[in-house]
N, C-alpha and C positions, 0 to 999 in steps of 0.2 A: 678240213680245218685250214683258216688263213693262219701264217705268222707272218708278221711284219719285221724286217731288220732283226731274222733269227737267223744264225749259223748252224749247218748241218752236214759233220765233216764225214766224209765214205770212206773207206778206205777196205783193202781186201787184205787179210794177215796168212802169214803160213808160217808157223812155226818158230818166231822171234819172237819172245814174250820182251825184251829189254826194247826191242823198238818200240812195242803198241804202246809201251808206257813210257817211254820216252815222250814220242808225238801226243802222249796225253796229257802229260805234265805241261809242256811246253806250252801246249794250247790252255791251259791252266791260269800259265802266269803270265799270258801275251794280250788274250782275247778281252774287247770290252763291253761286248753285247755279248744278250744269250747263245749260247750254243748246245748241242750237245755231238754224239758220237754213234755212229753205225756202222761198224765191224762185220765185213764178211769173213765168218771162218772157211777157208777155202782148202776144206779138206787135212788140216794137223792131224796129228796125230798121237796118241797114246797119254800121256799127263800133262800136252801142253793143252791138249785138247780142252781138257777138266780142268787146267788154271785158269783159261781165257775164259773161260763157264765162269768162275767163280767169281775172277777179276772183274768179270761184264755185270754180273749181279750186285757187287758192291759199292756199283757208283750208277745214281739215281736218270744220270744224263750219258750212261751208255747201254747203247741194245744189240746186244751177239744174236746174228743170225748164220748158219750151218749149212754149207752145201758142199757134195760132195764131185769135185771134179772129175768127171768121165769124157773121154772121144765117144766120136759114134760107133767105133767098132766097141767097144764096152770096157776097152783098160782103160786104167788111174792114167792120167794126161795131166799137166800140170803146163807152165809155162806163160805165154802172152796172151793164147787161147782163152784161157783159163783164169788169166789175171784179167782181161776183160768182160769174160764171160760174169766171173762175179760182179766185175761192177752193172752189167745188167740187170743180173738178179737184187742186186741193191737197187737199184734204180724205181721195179715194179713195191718195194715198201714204204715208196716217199710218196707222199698226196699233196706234202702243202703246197701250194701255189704260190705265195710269194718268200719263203725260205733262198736264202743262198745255199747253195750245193758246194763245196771245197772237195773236189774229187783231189785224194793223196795219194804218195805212196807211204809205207809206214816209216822208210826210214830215210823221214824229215823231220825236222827240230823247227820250230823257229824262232826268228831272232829280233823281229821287231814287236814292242808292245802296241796295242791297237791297230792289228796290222789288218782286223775285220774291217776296222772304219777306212779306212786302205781302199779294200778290195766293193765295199759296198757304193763307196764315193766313184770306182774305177766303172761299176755296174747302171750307172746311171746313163753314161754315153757309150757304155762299147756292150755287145752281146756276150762275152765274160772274158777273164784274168789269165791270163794262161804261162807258163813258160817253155820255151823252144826256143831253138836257133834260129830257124827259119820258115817250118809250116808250120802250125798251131794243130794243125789235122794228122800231120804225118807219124809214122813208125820210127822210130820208137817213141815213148811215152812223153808227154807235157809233164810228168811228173805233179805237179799242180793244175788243177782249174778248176778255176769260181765261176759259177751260172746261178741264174735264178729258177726255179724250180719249170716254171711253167715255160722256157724258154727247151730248155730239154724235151717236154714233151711236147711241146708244139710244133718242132722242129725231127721229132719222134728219132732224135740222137742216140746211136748207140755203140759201144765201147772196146768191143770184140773184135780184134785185128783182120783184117782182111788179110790172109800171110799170101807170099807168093815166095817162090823158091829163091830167088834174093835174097828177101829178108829170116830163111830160115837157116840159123849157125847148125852149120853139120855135124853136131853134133847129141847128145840122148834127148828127147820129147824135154824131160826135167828143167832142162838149159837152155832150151828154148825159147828166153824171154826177153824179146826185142821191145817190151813192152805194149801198152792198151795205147789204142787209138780211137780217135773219134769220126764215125762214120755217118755219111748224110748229112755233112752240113761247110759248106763252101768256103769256110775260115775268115771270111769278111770283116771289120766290125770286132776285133779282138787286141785287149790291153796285153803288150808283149813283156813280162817277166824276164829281165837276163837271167841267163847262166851260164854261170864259166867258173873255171878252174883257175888256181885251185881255192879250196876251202879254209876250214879251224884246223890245223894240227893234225890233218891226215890230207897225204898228196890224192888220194881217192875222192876226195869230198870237193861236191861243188857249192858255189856259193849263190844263193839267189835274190837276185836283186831287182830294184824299182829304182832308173834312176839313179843308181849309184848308191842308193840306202838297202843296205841289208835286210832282207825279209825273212831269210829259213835258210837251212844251211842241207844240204842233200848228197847222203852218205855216197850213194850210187852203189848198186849191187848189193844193200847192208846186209841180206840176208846170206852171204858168201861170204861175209868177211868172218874173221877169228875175234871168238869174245873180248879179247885184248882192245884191239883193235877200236872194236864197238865202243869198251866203255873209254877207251883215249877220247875218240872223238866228240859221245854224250858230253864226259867231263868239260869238254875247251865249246862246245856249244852253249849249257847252262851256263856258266861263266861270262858267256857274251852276253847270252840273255836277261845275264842280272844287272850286268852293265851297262845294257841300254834300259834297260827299267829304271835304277837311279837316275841316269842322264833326261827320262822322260819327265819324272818327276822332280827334278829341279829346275826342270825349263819349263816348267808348269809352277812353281813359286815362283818364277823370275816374272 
């Protein structure tokens, strides 16, 4: 199946229900082409497990799909391994050919309205949208990147860290998350997203940007921080987000 100018956001969850629906809301009141939502459940556990079931059944443009993270030796492994690993396993469910792909993490907000029309205008001259500092490929994670579907597989890109003892923090498998990287493909030909610190109303949160214009705001580490925390920062995010929404729409009667 073709979709022309459709948005198809990935993202892998582990046991934050207030992110997945955060970054769902947000893409909500932002997005101005179709989209929808593809949820790797990456192993939760217990009644988040059966929320994000239910959450995922309730809205007609998101689809939970279930996998259980294992090492080769056969324990529970979690980590960058694992947070790329899913996004693999996401990857083999996607066919459309010309869809955009918005590989995420969950806990991102964002903050500019038609920020698709953005990244699809960005996809016309560069092979996708990405943000880093400095390599678009490297460890730890872009946090965001836009592709078009068939550029992924053409390119047979995939998302599973290649770790070397550098990049692993010494400490339990759990914690291990230097983030997913993109392998197999020479970073050429890429729209560079800032990100810098700091953010909305938490020194933890970074801010991403185009240019100088506000795109998404990223908690960094969300799923470590204290509920507190979380909802501080939701809170002074959706508030930006409404903020630029009025200011769109009155430079749109102007």
């Amino acid at each position: 199946m073709t979709e022309n100018n459709k948005t198809v956001i990935v993202t892998s969850f582990w046991n934050r229900p207030i992110l997945i629906r955060s970054l769902y809301k947000s893409t909500s009141m932002s997005a101005s082409l179709p989209w929808r939502m593809l949820v790797v459940d990456n192993g939760s556990i217990g009644e988040t497990k059966e929320w994000l079931r239910q959450w995922g059944s309730a809205r007609s443009n998101v689809e939970i799909i279930e996998r259980e993270p294992f090492s080769p030796n056969g324990e529970n492994r979690r980590g960058s391994a694992e947070h790329g690993s899913a996004l693999d396993f996401a990857m083999g469910h996607l066919r459309m050919e010309k869809s955009m792909v918005v590989i995420m993490d969950t806990d991102i907000i964002w903050l500019k309205p038609k920020w698709d029309k953005l990244f699809f205008e960005k996809l016309n001259n560069h092979d996708h949208v990405t943000t880093h500092r400095k390599d678009c490929t490297e460890c730890p994670a872009p946090y965001i990147s836009a592709f078009y579907m068939d550029f992924i597989h053409k390119n047979k890109i995939a998302f599973t860290p290649r770790l070397d003892e550098k990049m692993i923090v010494k400490k339990p498998t759990s914690m291990n998350d230097v983030g997913w990287m993109m392998n197999d493909y020479n970073g050429s030909g890429w729209c560079r997203l800032e990100h810098k610190t700091p953010g909305i109303g938490y020194a933890r949160a970074l801010a991403i940007r185009h240019e100088s214009d506000p795109i998404a705001e990223h908690l960094y580490a969300g799923r470590k921080r204290s509920a507190g925390r979380i909802i501080k920062w939701v809170d002074g995010c959706f508030n930006e987000l409404r903020k630029n929404i009025k200011k769109d729409l009155k430079n749109k009667k102007v």
